[in-house]
N, C-alpha and C positions, 0 to 999 in steps of 0.2 A: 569380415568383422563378425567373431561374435552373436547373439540374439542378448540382449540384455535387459532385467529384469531390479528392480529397485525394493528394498527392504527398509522403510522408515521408521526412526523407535519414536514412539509419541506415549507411550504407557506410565512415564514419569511421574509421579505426585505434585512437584512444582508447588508444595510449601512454602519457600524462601521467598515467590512472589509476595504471599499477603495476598493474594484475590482471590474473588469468586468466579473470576474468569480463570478457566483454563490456559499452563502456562503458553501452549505450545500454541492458543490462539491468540496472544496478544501480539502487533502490529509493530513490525518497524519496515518503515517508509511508507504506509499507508498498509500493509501487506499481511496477514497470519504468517507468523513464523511458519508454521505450518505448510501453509499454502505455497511458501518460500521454499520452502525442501521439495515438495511435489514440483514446483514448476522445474526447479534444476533435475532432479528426476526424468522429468517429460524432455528437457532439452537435449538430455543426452541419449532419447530413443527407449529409453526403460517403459517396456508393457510384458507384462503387467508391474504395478506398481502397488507394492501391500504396507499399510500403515499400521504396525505392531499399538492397539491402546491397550488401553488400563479400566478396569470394570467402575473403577472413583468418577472417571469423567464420563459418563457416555455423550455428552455435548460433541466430543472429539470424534469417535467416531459417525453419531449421523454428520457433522461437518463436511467428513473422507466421503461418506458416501453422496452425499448429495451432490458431492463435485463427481466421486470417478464411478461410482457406482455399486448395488451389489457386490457384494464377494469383493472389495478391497481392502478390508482390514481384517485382523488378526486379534483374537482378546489375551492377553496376557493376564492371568489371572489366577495365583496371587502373584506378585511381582518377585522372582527370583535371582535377579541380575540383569546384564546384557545377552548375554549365551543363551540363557530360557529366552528372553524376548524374540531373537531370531528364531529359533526354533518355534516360538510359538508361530510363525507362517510357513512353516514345512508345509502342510496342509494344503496352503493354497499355488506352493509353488508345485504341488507334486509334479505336475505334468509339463514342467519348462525344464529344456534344454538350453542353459547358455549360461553367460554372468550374470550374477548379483553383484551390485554394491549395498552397502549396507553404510546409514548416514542415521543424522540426527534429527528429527523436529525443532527442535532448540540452538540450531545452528544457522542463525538467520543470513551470515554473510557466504555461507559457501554457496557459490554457482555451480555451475555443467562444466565453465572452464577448469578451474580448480577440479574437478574430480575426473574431467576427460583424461588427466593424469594417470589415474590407475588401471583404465581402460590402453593407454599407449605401453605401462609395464608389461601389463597383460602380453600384449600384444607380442609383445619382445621375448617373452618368454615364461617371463614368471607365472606361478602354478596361484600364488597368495599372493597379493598386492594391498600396501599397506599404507597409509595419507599419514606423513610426517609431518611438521614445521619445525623450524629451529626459534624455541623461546627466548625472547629478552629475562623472565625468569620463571628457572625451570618447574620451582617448586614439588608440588603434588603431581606433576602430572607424569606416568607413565614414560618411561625410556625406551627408545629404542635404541639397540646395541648391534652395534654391525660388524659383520665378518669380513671373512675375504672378498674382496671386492666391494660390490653393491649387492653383495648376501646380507639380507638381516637374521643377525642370527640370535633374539632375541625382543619380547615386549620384556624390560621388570618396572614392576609397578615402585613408586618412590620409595617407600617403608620398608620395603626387601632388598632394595638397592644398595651396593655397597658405595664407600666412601669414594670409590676411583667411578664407580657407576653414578653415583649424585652429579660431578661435574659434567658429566653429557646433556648439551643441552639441545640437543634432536629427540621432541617428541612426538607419542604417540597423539593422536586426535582423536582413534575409533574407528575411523570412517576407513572400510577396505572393501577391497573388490577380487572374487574368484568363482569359480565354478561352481552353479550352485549344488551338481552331484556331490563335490566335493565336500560343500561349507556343511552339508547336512551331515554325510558321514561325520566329519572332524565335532561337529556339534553332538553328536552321538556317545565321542568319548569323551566328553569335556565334565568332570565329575567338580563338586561343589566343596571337595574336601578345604576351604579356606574358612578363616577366622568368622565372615559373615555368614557363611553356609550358601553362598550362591553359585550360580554358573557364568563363569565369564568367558566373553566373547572372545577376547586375547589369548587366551588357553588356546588356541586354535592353530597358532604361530607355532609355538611349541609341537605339537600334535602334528602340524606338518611337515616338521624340521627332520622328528624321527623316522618321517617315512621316507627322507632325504629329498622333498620338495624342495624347489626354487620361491624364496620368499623375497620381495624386495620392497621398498620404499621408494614413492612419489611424493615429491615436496610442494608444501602451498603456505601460504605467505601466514604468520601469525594472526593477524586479524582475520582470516578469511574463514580459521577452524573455530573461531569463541563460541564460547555454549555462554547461553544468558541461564541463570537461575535464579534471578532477583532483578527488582524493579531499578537497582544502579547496573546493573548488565544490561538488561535493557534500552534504559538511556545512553549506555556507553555504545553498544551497538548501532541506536539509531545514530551517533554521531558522529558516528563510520560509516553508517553509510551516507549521509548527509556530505559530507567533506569530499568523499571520492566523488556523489552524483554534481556537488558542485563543477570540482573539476573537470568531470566530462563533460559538462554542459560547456563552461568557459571554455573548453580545450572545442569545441565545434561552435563558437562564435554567438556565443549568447553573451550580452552586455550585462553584468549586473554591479550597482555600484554599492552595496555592500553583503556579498556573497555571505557573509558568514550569517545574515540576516533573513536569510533566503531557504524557505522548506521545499523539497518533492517530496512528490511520491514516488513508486519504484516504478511508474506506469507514466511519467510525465514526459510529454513527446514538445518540447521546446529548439523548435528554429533555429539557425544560427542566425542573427539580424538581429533578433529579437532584444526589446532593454527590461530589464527587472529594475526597479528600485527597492528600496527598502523594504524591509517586513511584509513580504507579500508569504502567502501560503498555497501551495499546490496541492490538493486533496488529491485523491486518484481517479483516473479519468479524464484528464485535461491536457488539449492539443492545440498550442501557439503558434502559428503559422508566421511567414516572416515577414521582419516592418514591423511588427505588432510591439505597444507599449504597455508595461503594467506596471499600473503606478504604486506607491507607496501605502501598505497597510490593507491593500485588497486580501482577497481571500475565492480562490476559484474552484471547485470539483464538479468532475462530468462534463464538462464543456467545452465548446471550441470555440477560437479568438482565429477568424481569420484576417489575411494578411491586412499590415496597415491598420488595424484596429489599436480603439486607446480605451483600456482598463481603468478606471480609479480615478484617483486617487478614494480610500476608503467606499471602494465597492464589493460586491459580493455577487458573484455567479455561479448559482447550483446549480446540477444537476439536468440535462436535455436544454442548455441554453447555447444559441451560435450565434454568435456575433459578427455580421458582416464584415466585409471589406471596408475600410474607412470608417465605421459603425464609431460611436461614443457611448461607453458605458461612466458617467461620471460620479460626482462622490455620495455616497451613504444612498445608491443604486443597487437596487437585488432585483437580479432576474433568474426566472426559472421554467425552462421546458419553453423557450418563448428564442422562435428566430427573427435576428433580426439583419432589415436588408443593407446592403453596401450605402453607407454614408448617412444612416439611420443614427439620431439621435436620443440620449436620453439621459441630460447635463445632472441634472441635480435630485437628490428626495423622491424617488419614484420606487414602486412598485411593482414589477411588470412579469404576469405568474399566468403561465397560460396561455398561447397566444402567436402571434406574427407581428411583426411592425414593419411596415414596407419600407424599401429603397428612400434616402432622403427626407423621410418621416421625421419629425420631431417633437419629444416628448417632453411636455414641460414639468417644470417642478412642482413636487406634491401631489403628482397623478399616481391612480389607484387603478389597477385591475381586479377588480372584484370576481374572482374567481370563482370560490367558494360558498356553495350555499348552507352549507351546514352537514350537506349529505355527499356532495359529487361537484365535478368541477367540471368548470366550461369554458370556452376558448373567447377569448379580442381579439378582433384582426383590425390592425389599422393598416390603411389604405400606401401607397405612394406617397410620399407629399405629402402627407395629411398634416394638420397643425393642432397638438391638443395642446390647448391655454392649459396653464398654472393650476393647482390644485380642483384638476377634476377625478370623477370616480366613472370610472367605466364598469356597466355591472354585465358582465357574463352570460348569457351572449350574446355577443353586439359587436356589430361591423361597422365601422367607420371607414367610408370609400375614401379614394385615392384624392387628394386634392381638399379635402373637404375639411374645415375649419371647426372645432369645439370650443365654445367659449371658458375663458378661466370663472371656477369655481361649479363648473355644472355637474349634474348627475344624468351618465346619460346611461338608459334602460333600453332605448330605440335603436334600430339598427339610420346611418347617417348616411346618404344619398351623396356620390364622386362630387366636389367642388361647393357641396353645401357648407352654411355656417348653422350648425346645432348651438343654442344656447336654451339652460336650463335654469335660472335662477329668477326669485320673486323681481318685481320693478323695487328699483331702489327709492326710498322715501326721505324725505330734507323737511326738516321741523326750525325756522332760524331761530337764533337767542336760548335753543332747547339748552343746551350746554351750559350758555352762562348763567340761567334761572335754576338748573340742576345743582350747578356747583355751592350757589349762593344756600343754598334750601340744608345742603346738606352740610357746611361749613356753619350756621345758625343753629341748627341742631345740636353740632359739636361740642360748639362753643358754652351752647349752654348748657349741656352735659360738664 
């Protein structure tokens, strides 16, 4: 095989969104578009990997870099086509020996799968390998026209296309794969003589046709090549990918009873055992282990639900939260950065930020871990077994031993000794007849207002 090397175009303007967010980092499935081209990239072995920006965003580039580092992007600057874009990474590809593929930032649904295609043409023969799909309609987009055999013997773009060339509905996507001695040279003659004055990348087809190269076409399913350019692509995208990650979750045995209700992310690692209900939301980062329920209207990112565990109904778990074995997270419950142990409880109205809750612990409703001082934050450990009553505030940081009792409504600041009962509230006081003399005083007043 090969040494293969990856060429991303991210230089775009992405106007059509309407944002101030750059287009190629807005998210479908939890994920930067972006970040979605790099990882199909990395999957298919491409090092180095150069992300072509545009001098409008520089957000886009520190992004590339902070993920792959130094020297992986490219500045395109001014924006002259596709053809100048690649070419603007000549530079960093000088010293590589092997394939390029050459793909899109804005192409959120194509995988490694999908492009290991051009890599297998490659293989076979072909000198230019070139990512087709066959459109339900064909529109604007780019024809490819084929020769004898699986020779393509032609990219024509729609507006040049003759009337017998409009009904072809094999097209181009962009996305192709060849040598990168080669791609530079062909980039070398690729002249801008067209109506916009640019240099395009397809010109290249052509250029290698005369030299009597082998060019051919690898097919990928229509959804898999969609370029997003506006915020209805985008929603269309994410619900593409939404609909397939359903089905692969159902298709390895996750129970959910109204799928179509149901969010991932592109990261979400769900059991087969497992039951979803309704309206729950998977943020990125999140691992369900199997047995495990989540109930209706939860909301979970960064965290794990081990086996046997019951989410919800109307709970929420952020970020560094583990939920034991048999554990209970129950409704209008937020935890975060806080594990807890097998069969550990915490039914109702709690807040629990910061922390451990031991094995068979239980947390009552309306308890507060006081985390936060205004400056930094500090860890609750409750104990095994512990029992904290109803509407207490635990303030940070404070141990509560294993066994040991809080009473409801306390504030506890002290750290609570294995099997103790901590209570923190005044003696409660009884006035008789207070009530009925209140009522009358202020009914009198009333009245005679």
């Amino acid at each position: 095989m090969h040494k293969r090397a990856a060429v991303i175009l991210a230089a775009g303007q992405g106007t059509r969104m309407r944002s101030s967010t750059p287009k190629v980092l807005h998210a479908v499935g939890g994920r930067a578009m972006l970040d979605r081209a790099i990882d199909a990239a990395q999957a298919l072995g491409c090092d180095p990997i150069v992300v072509v920006v545009g001098a409008h965003s520089p957000e886009v580039g520190e992004h590339v870099e902070k993920r792959l580092g130094k020297g992986s992007t490219a500045l395109q600057d001014p924006p002259l086509g596709t053809g100048h874009a690649v070419r603007s990474a000549e530079a960093a590809l000088k010293d590589f020996d092997g394939d390029v593929v050459i793909s899109f930032a804005d192409v959120p649904l194509l995988d490694d799968t999908a492009m290991s295609a051009l890599f297998t043409v490659r293989e076979e023969g072909a000198d230019v390998a070139v990512l087709g799909f066959h459109a339900h309609d064909p529109g604007a987009y780019g024809r490819l026209v084929m020769g004898i055999g699986d020779d393509l013997a032609a990219i024509v773009e729609a507006k040049e296309a003759t009337s017998e060339q409009l009904h072809i509905n094999l097209c181009n996507s962009g996305v192709m794969a060849l040598p990168a001695r080669l791609l530079f040279e062909l980039l070398a003659e690729v002249t801008n003589d067209n109506a916009k004055g640019e240099y395009y990348l397809t010109d290249i087809v052509a250029l290698a046709r005369a030299r009597r190269l082998h060019c051919r076409v690898a097919i990928a399913a229509e959804e898999d090549v969609m370029g997003v350019n506006s915020q209805v692509e985008l929603a269309m995208a994410e619900s593409i990918f939404q609909h397939r990650r359903r089905g692969d979750l159902l298709e390895a045995g996750v129970s959910m009873v109204a799928p179509e209700t149901v969010f991932f992310a592109y990261d979400s690692d769900i059991a087969g055992g497992v039951l979803i209900e309704p309206n729950v939301v998977f943020g990125p980062g999140v691992t369900v282990e199997a047995g495990a329920k989540i109930r209706a209207f939860s909301h979970l990112e960064g965290c794990t639900v081990r086996e046997g565990a019951e989410i919800g109904p109307y709970a929420r778990l952020r970020p560094k939260a583990d939920i034991g074995p048999r554990a209970k997270v129950g409704n209008f419950v937020e935890v975060k950065n806080v594990t807890m142990g097998a069969g550990a409880k915490a039914n109702h109205l709690a807040y629990l930020g910061d922390g451990e809750v031991g094995a068979k612990a239980n947390v009552g409703a309306g308890t507060i871990f006081c985390n936060y001082d205004g400056f930094g934050k500090a860890r609750t450990i409750v104990g095994e077994g512990a029992f904290i009553g109803s509407n207490s505030s635990l303030v940070a940081p404070v141990t509560i031993g294993a066994g040991a009792y809080v009473g409801s409504g306390s504030v506890v600041t002290k750290d609570v000794a294995p099997d103790a009962l901590a209570l923190e509230r005044s003696d409660q006081v009884e006035k008789p007849g207070w009530a009925k003399k209140f009522r009358a005083a202020k009914q009198a007043r009333k009245d005679k207002a």
